[in-house]
C-alpha positions as CSV (number, residue, x, y, z in Angstrom):
1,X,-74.2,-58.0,80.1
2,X,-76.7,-60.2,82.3
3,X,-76.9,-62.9,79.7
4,X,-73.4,-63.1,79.1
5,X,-72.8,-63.3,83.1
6,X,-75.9,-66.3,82.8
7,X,-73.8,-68.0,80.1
8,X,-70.2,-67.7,81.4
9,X,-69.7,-71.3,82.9
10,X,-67.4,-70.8,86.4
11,X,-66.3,-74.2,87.3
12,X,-67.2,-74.8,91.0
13,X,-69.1,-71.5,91.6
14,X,-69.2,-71.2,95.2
15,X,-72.6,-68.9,94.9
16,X,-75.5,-68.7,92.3
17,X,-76.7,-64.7,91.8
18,X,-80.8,-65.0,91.1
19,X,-82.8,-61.5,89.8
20,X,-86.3,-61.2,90.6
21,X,-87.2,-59.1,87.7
22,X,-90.8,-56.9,88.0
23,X,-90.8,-57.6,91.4
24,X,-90.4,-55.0,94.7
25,X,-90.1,-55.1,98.5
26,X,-93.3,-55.2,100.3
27,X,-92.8,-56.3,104.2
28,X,-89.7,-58.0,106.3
29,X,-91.4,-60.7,108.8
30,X,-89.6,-62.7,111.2
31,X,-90.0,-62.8,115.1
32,X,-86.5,-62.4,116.5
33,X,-84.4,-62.0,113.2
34,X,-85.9,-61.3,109.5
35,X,-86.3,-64.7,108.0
36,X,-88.9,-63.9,105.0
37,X,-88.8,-61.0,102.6
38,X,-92.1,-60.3,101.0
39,X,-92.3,-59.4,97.2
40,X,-94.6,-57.6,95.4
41,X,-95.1,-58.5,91.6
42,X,-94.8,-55.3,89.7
43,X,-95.9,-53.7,86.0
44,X,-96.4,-50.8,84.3
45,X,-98.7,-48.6,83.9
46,X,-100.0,-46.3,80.9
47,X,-97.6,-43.7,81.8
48,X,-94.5,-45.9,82.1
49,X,-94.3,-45.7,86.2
50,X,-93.7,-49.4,88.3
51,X,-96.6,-50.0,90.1
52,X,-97.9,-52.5,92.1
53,X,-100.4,-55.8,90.9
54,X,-101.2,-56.9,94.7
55,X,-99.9,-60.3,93.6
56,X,-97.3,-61.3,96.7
57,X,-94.9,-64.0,97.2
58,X,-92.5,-64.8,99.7
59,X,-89.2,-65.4,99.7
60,X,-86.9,-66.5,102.8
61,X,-84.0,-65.2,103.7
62,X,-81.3,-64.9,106.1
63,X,-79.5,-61.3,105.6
64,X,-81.6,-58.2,103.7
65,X,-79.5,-54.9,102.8
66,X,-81.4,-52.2,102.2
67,X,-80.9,-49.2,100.1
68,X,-80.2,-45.8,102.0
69,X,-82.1,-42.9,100.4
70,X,-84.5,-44.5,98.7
71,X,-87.3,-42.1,98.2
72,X,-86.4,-38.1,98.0
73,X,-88.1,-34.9,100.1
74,X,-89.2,-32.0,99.1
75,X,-87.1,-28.8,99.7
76,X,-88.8,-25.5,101.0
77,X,-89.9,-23.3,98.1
78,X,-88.9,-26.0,95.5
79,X,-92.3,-27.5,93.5
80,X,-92.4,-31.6,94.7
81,X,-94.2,-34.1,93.5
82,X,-95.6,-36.1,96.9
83,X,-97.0,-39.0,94.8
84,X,-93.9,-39.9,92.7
85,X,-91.0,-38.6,95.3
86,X,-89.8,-36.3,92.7
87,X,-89.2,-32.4,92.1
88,X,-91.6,-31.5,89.5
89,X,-89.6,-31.2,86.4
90,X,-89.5,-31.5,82.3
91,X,-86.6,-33.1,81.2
92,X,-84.4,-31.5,84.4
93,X,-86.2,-28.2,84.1
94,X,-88.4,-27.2,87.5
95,X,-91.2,-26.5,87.0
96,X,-94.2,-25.0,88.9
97,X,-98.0,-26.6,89.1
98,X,-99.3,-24.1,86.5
99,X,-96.5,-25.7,84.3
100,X,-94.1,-22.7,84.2
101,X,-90.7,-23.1,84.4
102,X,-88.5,-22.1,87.5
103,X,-85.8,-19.7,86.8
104,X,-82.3,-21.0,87.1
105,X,-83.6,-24.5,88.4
106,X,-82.5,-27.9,87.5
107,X,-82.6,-31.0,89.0
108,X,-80.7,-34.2,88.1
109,X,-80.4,-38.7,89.7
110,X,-83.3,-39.6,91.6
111,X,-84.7,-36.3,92.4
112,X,-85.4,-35.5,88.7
113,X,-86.1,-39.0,87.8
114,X,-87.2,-41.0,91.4
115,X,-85.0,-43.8,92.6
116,X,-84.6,-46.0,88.9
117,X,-81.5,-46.6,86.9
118,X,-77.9,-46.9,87.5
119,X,-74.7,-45.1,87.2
120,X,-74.8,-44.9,83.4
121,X,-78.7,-43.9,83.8
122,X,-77.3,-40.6,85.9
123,X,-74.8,-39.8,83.2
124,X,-77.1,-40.0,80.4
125,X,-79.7,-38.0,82.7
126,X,-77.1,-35.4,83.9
127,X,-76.3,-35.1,80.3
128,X,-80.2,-33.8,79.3
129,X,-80.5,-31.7,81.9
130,X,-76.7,-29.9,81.3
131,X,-77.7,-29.6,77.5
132,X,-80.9,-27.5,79.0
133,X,-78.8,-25.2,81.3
134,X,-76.3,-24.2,78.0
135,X,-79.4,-23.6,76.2
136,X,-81.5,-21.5,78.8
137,X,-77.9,-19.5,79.2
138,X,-77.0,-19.3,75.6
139,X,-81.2,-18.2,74.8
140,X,-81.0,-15.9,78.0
141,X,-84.5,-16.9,78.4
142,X,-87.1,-17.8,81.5
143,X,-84.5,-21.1,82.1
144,X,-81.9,-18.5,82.3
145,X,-83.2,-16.0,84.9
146,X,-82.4,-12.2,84.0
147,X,-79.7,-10.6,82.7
148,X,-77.3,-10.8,80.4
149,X,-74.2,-13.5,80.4
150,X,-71.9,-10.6,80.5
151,X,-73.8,-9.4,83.5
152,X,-73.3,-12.4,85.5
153,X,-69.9,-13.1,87.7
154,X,-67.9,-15.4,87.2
155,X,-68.1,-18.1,89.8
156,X,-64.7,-18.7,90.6
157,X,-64.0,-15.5,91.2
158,X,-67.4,-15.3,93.5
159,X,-65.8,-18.2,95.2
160,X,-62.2,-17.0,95.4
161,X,-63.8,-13.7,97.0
162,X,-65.4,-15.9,99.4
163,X,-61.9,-18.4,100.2
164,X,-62.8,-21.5,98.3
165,X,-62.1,-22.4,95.4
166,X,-62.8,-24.9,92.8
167,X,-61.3,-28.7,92.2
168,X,-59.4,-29.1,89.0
169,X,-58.1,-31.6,86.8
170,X,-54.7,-31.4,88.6
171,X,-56.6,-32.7,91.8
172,X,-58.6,-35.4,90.2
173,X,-55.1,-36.6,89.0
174,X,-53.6,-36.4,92.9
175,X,-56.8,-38.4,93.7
176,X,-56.7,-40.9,91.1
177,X,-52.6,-41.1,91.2
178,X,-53.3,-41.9,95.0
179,X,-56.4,-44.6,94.8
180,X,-54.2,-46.5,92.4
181,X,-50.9,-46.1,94.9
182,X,-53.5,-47.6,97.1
183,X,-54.5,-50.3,95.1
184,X,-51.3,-51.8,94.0
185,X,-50.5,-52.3,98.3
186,X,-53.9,-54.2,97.9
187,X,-53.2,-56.2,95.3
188,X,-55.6,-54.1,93.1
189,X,-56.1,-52.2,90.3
190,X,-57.3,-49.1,92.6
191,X,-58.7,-48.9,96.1
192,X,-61.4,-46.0,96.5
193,X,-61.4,-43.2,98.5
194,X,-64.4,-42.3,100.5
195,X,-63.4,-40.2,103.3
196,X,-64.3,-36.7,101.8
197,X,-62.0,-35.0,103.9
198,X,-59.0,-37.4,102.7
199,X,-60.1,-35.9,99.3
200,X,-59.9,-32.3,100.3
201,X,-56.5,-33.3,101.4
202,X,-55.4,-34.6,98.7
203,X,-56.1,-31.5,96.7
204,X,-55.2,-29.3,99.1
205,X,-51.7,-31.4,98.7
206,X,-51.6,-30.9,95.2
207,X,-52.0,-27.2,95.2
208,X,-50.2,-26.4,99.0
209,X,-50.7,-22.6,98.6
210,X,-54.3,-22.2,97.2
211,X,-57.6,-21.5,99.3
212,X,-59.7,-24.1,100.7
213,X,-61.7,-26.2,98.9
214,X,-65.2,-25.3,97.7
């Protein structure tokens, strides 16, 4: 995709897009307003993490965004990894120190992985981990926790019990059916919708006599 963006030719381009490949942030410097970004060269190592060569270069700037949530923290009682940010996991699996593995525990995006990857990088990852929760129920094994599947409730009905219930496909439809709506008064193909509770309202619209949402 990168190389076909390099090769498309937009006749007068108002702006050129550059990537610094192997490269990360290392410092912001300026005195009253950032004006240089310093860049680290990166590489990687035997065990296929980005680290760090020491090589720097500097780069100058006028505006920097930076990504919120960059690097993960440890829950109570969950095993974390400190030196790469993550839980301590195989393939979505926690794990303990000793190597055992967690019962009922699964982790998934950049607290299973650290902060790499994009949106098709989270499906794909979501997808290993899921395929090791049906497998730990089906097995009924350590993954699993104990007891049987017919001795576990059924979580909507936990949640119904409690008020809330789930989404359904009915209320991704009022949500997408309205994003679109919103879109075409844009001049769009769809205008996204943020606001969570917007969301909630929108399901709540599309099923007026259900509980709240879970």
């Amino acid at each position: 995709m990168l190389r076909e963006a390099a090769a498309r030719d937009v006749p007068d381009a108002r702006r050129r897009l550059h990537f610094a490949f192997w490269r990360r942030p290392a410092a912001l410097e300026g005195v009253d307003a950032v004006d240089t970004l310093v860049l680290e060269r990166t590489r990687l190592d035997a065990d296929g993490r980005v680290v760090g060569t020491g090589e720097l270069e500097r780069l100058p700037v006028q505006l920097v965004l930076r990504s919120i949530g960059y690097r993960s923290i440890p829950l109570p009682g969950v095993p974390f990894d400190e030196r790469a940010g993550v839980v301590r996991n195989v393939e979505g699996r926690v794990v303990h120190p000793d190597g055992s593995v967690a019962a009922r525990e699964y982790v998934v995006g950049w607290i299973k992985r650290g902060p790499v990857g994009v949106i098709g990088t989270n499906k794909s990852d979501a997808a290993q981990t899921v395929r090791h929760l049906i497998a730990d129920l089906v097995a009924g094994g350590a993954g699993a926790g104990a007891g049987a599947a017919d001795e576990r409730p059924d979580i909507e009905q936990v949640w119904a019990a409690r008020g809330f219930r789930a989404t359904s496909l009915a209320d991704w439809r009022a949500i997408d059916a309205a994003e679109i709506a919103r879109g075409v008064a844009a001049g769009r193909a769809r205008t996204k919708i943020a606001n969570w509770h917007e969301l909630l309202e929108l399901c709540r619209q599309a099923r007026p006599d259900s509980a709240p949402d879970a």
